[in-house]
C-alpha positions in Angstrom: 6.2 -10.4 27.2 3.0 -8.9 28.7 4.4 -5.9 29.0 6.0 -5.4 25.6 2.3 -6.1 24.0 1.2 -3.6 25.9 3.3 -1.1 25.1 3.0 -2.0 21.6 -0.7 -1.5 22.5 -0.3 1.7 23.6 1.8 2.9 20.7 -1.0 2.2 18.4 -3.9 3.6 20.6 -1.4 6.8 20.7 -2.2 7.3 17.0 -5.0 6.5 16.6 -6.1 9.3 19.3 -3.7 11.3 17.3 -5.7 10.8 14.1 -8.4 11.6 15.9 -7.6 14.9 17.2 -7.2 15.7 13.6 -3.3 16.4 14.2 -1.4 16.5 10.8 -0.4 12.9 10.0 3.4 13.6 9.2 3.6 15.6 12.7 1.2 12.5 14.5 4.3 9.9 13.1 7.1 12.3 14.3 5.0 12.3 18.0 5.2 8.9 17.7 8.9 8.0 16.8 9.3 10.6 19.8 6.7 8.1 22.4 8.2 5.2 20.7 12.0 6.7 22.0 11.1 7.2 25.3 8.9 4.3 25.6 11.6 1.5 25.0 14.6 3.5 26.2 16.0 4.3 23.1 19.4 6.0 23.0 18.4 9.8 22.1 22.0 9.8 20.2 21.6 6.4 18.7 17.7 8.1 17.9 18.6 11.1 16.1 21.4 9.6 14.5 19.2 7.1 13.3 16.9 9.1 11.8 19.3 11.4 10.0 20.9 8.0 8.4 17.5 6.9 7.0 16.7 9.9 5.5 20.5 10.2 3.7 20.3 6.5 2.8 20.3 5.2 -1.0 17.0 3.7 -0.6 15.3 6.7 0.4 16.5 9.1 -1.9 15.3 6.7 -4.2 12.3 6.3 -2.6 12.0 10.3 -2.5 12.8 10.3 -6.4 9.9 7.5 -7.0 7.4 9.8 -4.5 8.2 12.8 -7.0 8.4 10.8 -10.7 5.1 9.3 -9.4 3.2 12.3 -8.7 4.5 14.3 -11.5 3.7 11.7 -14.4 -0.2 11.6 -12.7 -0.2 15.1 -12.5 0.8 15.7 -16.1 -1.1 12.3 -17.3 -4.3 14.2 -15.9 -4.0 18.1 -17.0 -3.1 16.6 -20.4 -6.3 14.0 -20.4 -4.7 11.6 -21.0 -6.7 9.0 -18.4 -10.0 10.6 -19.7 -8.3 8.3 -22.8 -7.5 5.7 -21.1 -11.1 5.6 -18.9 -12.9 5.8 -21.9 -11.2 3.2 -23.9 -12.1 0.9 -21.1 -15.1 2.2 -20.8 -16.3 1.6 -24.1 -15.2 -2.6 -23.4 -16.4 -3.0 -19.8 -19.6 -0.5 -20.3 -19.6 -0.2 -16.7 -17.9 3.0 -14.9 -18.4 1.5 -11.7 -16.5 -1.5 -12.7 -14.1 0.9 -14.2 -13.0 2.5 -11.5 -11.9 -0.9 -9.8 -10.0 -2.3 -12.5 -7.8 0.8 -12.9 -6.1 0.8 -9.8 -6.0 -3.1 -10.3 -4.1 -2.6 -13.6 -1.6 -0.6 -11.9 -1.5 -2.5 -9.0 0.7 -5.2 -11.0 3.5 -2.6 -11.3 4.8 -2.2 -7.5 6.5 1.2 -6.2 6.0 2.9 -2.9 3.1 5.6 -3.1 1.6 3.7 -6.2 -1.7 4.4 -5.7 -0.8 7.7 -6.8 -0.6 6.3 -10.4 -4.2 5.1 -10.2 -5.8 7.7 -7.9 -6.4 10.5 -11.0 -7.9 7.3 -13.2 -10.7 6.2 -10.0 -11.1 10.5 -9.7 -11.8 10.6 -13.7 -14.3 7.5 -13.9 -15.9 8.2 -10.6 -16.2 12.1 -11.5 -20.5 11.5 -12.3 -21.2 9.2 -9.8 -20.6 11.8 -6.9 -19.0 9.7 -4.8 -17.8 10.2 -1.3 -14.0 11.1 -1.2 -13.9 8.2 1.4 -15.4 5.0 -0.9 -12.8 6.5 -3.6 -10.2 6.2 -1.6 -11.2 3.0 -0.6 -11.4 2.2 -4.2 -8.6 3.3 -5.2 -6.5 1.6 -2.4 -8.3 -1.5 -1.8 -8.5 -2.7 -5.5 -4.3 -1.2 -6.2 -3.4 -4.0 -3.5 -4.8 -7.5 -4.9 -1.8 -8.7 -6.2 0.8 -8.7 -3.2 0.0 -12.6 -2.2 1.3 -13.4 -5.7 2.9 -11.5 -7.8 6.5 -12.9 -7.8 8.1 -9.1 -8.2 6.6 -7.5 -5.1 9.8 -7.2 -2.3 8.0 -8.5 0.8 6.8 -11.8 -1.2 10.5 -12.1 -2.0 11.5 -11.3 2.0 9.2 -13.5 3.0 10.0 -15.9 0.4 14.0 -15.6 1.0 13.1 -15.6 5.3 11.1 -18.7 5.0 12.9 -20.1 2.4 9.4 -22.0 1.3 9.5 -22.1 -2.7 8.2 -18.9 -4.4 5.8 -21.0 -6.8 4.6 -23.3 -3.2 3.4 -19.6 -2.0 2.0 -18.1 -4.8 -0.3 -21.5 -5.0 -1.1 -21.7 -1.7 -2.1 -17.6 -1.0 -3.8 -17.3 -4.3 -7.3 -18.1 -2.5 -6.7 -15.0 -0.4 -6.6 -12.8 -3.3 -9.7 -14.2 -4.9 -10.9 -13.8 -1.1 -9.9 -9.7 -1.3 -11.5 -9.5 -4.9 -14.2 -11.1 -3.5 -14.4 -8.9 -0.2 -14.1 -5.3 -2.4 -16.7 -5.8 -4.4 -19.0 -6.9 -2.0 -17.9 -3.5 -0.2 -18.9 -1.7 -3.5 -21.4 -2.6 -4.5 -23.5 -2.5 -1.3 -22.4 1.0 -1.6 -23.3 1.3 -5.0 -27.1 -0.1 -4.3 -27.4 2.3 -1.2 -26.6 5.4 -2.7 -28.5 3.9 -5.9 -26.0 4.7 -8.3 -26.2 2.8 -11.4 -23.8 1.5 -14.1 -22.8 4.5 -16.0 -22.2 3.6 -19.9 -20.9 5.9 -22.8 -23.7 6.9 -25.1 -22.1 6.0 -28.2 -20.4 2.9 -29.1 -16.2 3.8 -29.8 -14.7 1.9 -32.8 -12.3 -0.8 -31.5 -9.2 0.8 -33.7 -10.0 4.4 -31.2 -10.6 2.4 -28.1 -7.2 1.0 -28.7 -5.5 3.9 -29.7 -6.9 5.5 -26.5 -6.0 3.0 -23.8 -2.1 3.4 -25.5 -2.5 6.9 -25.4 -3.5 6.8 -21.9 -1.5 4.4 -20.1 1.8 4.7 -22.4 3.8 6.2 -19.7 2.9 3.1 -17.3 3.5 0.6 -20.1 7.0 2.7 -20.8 7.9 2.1 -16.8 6.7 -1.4 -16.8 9.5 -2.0 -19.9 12.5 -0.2 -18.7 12.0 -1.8 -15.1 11.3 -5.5 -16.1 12.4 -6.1 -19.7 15.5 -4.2 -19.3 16.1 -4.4 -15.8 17.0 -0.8 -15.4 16.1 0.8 -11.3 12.3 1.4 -10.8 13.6 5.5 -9.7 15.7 6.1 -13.3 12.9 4.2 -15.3 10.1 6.6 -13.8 13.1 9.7 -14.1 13.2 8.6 -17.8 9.6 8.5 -18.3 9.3 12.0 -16.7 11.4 13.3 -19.2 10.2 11.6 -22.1 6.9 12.7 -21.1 8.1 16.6 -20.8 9.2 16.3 -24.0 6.2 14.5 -25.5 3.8 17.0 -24.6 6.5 20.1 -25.1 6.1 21.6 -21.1 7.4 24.7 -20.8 10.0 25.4 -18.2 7.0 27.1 -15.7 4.5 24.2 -16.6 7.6 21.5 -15.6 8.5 23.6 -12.1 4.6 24.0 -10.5 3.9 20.5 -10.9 7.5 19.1 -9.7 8.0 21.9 -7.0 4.2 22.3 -5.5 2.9 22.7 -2.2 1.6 18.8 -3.0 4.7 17.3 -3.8 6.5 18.6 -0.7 3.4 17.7 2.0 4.0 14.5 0.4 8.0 14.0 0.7 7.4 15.2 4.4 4.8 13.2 4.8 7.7 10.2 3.5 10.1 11.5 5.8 8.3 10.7 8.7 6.9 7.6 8.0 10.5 6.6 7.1 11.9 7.6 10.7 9.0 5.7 12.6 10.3 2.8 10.8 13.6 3.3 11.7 12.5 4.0 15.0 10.7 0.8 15.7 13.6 -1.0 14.4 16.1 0.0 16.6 14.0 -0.1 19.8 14.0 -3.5 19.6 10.7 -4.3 20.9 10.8 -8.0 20.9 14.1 -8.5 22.0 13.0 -10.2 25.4 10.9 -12.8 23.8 12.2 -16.4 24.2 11.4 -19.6 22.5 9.2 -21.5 25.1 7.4 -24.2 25.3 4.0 -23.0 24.8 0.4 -24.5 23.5 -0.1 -24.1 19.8 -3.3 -21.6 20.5 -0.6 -19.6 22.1 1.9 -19.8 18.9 -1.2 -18.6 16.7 -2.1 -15.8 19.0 1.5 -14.5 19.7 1.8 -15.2 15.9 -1.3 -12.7 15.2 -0.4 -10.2 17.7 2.9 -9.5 16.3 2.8 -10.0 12.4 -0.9 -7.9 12.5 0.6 -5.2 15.4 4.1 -4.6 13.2 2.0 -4.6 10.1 -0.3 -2.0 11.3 2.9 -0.4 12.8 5.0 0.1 9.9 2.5 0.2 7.3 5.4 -1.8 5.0 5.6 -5.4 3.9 8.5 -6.2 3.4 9.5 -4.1 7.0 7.0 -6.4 8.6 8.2 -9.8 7.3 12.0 -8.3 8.5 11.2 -7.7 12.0 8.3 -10.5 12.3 9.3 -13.4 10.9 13.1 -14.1 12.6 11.2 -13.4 15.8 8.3 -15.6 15.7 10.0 -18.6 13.2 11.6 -20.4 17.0 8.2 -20.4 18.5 6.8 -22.8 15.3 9.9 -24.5 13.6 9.1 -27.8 15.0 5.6 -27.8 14.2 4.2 -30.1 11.7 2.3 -26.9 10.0 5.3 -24.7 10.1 4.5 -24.2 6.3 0.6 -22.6 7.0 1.8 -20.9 10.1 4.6 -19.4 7.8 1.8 -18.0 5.8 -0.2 -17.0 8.7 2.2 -14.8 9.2 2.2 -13.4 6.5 -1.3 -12.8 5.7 -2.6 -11.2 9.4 0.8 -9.2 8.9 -0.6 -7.9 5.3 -3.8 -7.2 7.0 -2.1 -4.9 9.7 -0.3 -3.2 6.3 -3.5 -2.8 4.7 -5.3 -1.0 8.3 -1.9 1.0 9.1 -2.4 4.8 9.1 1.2 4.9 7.6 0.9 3.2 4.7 2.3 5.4 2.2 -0.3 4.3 -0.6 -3.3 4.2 1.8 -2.1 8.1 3.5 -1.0 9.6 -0.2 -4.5 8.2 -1.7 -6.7 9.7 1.0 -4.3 13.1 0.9 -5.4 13.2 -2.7 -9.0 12.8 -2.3 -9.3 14.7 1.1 -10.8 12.0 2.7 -11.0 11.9 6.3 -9.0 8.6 7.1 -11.2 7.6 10.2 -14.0 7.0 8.2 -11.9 5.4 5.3 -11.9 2.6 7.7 -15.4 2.1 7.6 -15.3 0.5 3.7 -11.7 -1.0 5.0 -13.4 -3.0 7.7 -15.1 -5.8 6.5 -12.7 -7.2 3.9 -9.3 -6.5 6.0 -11.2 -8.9 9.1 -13.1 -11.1 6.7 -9.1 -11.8 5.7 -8.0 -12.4 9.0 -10.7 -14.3 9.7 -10.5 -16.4 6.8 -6.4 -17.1 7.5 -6.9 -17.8 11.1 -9.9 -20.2 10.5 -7.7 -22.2 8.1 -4.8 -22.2 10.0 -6.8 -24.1 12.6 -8.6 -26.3 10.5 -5.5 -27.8 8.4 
């Protein structure tokens, strides 16, 4: 088992030093599916023909269609102003841009897709847009404050992996993880607003007070489109990749886009860095899944210390690795569930796991919302992890405290 950790180890530290040699992210995960091969013996065949299958799969032309619907909505949402609406309607009820900027992504952060953050990313750039921020606290902003809600909200796919892995009642989990989302509230704005006070900027109110009939208006004017994907994917049940396809259109239509309009936001330079960018990430996950890096590790009989710190290693390591929930829960779980079924706190170990595993999610350089946010504000993503930091160990440390202590 020594070994597997660290090679595991070593996978990591590759990308990191990858990152760090500034080497394009998408061609950094590609290096890394390649060490990951030839680290664990993979098949080359069974490789290749593994990543050609993920790419061709349902999912991820679904996931490709979601990545493209997603970024053409914000991009049209923005040239057309409408979440300089939407920011000033909430503007004119929070009177606080700063405040603002966090509850955006939080808004949208209740409606789950892959590459969300995209959604909220124009609305932190059009509050923030005074306050001359540093494109690394926005996209700490933006990503931090879009991912409250994943301990839970019932909808999001890796609460209902874990839930349908553990088979611990939804309602028991939600109850029991709901501290550790007060915790991340808690933990971001502590983050922001010792930024705030060091580079003294101050809350930022509109000059004139906007009647509540326009401040309405505007936040429906502004956030329609959301509110339009949010009905046709959970009142009427209709795929997350057709509703957003259907609010693309609607929207084209709305605002009368000509033909050339339509074709440099859906086909530009942006939109294809990204789907590459996708691409990759999507291969490393297949990758890491086939290698079957756990494979060798038995139940034994081991001290509970041990079953914590195996538990940690492996939820936070796959977490960071994959950069997906519900991919972490699906490769961690079955494998670590032997070494605590017997154990009178199987229930807070269960959740133990999945919280240091969320962590490792929230840190992973491939997290598509964390690597599409800091593409869109040009942020360097070393120093990202600066504001990241605090909160994302203050969890950890929070869960494995508890976890002890109960």
């Amino acid at each position: 088992m020594g070994i597997i950790l660290l090679k595991i180890g070593s996978v990591v530290f590759a990308l990191f030093i990858f990152l760090r040699v500034k080497i394009n992210l998408a061609f950094s995960i590609l290096l890394l599916s390649a060490y990951t091969v030839f680290l664990f013996h993979v098949n080359l065949k069974t490789a290749f023909v593994s990543s050609f299958q993920v790419l061709i799969e349902e999912r991820t032309i679904q996931l490709f269609i979601i990545i493209m619907a997603v970024l053409y909505i914000g991009a049209i949402q923005k040239s057309a102003k409408m979440f300089d609406k939407l920011i000033n309607s909430l503007n004119s009820i929070i009177k606080d841009k700063r405040i603002v900027a966090m509850v955006s992504p939080a808004i949208i952060g209740f409606l789950p897709m892959p590459g969300g953050a995209l959604f909220s990313a124009p609305l932190v750039d059009v509050s923030t847009k005074k306050m001359h921020l540093k494109p690394e606290f926005n996209t700490f902003i933006n990503f931090w404050f879009r991912h409250l809600w994943e301990f839970i909200w019932p909808i999001y796919v890796g609460l209902l992996v874990f839930q349908t892995l553990s088979q611990i009642p939804l309602k028991k989990i939600i109850l029991f993880q709901s501290p550790f989302t007060i915790l991340n509230i808690s933990t971001g704005l502590i983050v922001s607003f010792i930024y705030f006070k060091k580079h003294n900027i101050r809350p930022l109110s509109p000059k004139v007070n906007i009647p509540f009939s326009k401040t309405i208006k505007d936040f429906i004017a502004g956030i329609w489109p959301v509110l339009l994907v949010i009905l046709l994917f959970f009142i009427f049940s209709i795929p997350l990749y057709l509703s957003l396809v259907i609010v693309s259109i609607i929207l084209t239509l709305v605002l009368r886009l000509k033909i050339k309009e339509f074709s440099e936001v859906l086909f530009s330079k942006f939109v294809l860095k990204n789907l590459i960018l996708i691409a990759s990430v999507m291969i490393f996950q297949r990758i890491i899944t086939i290698s079957n890096v756990f494979e060798t590790l038995q139940e034994e009989d081991i001290s509970f210390v041990m079953v914590i710190f195996i538990s940690f290693l492996i939820s936070f390591i796959m977490g960071l690795l994959t950069g997906v929930n519900q991919a972490f829960v699906a490769i961690a779980y079955p494998v670590l569930f032997p070494l605590f079924a017997n154990l009178p706190n199987a229930f807070f170990i269960s959740l133990y796991i999945y919280v240091v595993g969320f962590a490792g999610v929230l840190l992973s350089p491939v997290h598509l919302c964390l690597v599409l946010t800091n593409e869109y504000f040009n942020s360097s993503l070393i120093k990202v992890y600066k504001y990241l930091a605090f909160p994302a160990v203050t969890l950890i440390a929070v869960a494995t405290l508890l976890v002890f202590l109960i």
